[in-house]
N, C-alpha and C positions, 0 to 999 in steps of 0.2 A: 438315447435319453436327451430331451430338450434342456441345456445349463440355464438358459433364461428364456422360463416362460414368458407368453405374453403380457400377460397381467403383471410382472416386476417391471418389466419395459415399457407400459404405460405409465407405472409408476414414480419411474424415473423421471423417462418425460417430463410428469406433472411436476414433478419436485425442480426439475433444468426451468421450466419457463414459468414458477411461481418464482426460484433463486432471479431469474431476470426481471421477472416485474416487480419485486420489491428493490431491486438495484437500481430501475428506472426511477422509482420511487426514494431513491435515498437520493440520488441524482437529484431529484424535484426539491427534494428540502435544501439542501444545499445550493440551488440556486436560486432558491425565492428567499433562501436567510442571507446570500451575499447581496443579490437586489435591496432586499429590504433594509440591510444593515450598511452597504457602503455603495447602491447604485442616487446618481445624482437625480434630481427632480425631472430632469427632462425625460429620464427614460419611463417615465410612469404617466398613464393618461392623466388629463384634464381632471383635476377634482381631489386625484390619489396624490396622496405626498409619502415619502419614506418613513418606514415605523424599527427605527433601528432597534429598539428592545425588540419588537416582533423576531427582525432579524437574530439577532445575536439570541432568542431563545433557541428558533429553527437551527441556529448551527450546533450549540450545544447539544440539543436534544441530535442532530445527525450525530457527532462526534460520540454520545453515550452510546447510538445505537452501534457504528465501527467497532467500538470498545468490545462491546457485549458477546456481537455475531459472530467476531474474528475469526474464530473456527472455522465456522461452516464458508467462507467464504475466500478463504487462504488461499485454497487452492487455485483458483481463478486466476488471482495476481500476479502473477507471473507472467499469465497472457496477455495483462492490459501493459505490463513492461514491455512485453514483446513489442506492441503495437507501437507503443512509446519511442521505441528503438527504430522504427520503419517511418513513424514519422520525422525523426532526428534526421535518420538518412536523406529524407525527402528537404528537411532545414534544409541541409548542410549543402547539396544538391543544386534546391534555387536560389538560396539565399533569400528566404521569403518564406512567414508564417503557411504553413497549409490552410488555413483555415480565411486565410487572409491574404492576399496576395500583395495587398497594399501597404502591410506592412513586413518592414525589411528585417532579417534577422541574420546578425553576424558571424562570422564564420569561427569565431574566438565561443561565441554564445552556444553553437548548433553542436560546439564538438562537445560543451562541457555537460546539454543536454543528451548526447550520444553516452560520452562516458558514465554518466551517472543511470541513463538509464539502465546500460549491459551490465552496470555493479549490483544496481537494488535489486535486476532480473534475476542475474544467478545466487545472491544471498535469499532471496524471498525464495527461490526455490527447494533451500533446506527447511522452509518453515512446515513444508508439506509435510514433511517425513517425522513430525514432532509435535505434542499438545505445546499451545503457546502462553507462555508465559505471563505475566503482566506488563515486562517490560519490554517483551514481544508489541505487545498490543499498542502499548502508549509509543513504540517507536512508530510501526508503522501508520499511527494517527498521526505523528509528526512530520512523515514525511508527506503523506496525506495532503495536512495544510500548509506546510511549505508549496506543495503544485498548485494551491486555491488561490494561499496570498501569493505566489508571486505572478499570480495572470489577473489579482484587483490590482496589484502596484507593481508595475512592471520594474521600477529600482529596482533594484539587485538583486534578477530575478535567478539570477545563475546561483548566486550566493545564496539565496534559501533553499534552493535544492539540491546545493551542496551540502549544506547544516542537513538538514531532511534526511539524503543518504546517509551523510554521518552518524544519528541515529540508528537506522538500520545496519550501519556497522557495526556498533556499539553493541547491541543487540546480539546479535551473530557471535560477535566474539565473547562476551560473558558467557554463550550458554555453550561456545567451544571450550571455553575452559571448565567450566560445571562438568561438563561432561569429561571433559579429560582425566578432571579429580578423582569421580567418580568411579571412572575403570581403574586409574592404579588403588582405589581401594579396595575395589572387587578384587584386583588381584595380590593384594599385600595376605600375607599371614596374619591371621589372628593373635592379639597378643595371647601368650603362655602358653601356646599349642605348642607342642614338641616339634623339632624337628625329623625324619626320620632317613636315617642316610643307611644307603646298603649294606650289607654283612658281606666285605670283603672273603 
């Protein structure tokens, strides 16, 4: 007996590469809301100048959709930490943005994007295994924009995604303790149930 027929596995499919092109698409809003809202006149043709309300609606409106989706997209995140982790390696390596060779990145900088990224990778990875919360959601938009704002304002850019992870810790351990409460009350006794001890 065929477990998955063809037609679910086209299915799928369809469902993996529409999930990528509405990512490419949140991608797009978020970076025609940071242009728009904090890139300088030069980067814009002859004629166009920056519409920062433009901007700042485009990021909000990205941020509501984050918020919304969380779900269906949870799972993912873990992998773009991974990637995050292998770019850190490569920081820490050359001493030099990947993306950019000409700029330099210190070896104090590259470790603190290293550690943070192995912390958010393996905490985001219990998100899988759980519906998320709301302050599931609003952390992981924090840390979100902690990686946006600190690559428009490269100041202290280690220090927001420090803050950023710290959210996602935050996060993690309230719902460690919910849950903790929760089984010792699954396992507490009812009040005024008897108790019942054996007939020696």
């Amino acid at each position: 007996m065929v477990k998955h027929p063809i037609k679910e596995q086209v299915k799928s499919g369809f469902r993996r590469a529409g999930g990528w092109l509405l990512g490419i698409a949140w991608l797009s809003l978020v970076y025609g809301g940071i242009i728009e809202a904090f890139g300088p006149s030069q980067a814009f043709s002859e004629g166009h100048h920056p519409f920062p309300i433009l901007g700042y609606t485009l990021l909000i409106t990205a941020a509501v959709i984050m918020i919304v989706t969380a779900e269906h997209w949870k799972r993912v995140f873990p992998g773009i930490m991974l990637a995050a982790i292998f770019n850190s390696l490569l920081e820490l390596s050359r001493g030099h943005a990947i993306n950019s060779p000409s700029v330099p990145v210190a070896p104090s900088a590259a470790a603190v994007h290293l550690l943070v990224s192995t912390g958010v990778a393996a905490l985001t990875l219990t998100f899988k295994n759980r519906t998320l919360t709301v302050l599931d959601r609003v952390a992981l938009l924090a840390f979100v924009s902690s990686f946006f704002w600190g690559a428009i304002d490269k100041r202290f850019a280690s220090l927001k995604l420090i803050v950023g992870a710290c959210c996602i810790l935050v996060a993690w351990t309230v719902n460690r303790l919910r849950t903790g409460r929760a089984g010792q009350s699954s396992r507490a006794p009812a009040v005024g149930t008897p108790s019942v001890h054996p007939q020696g």
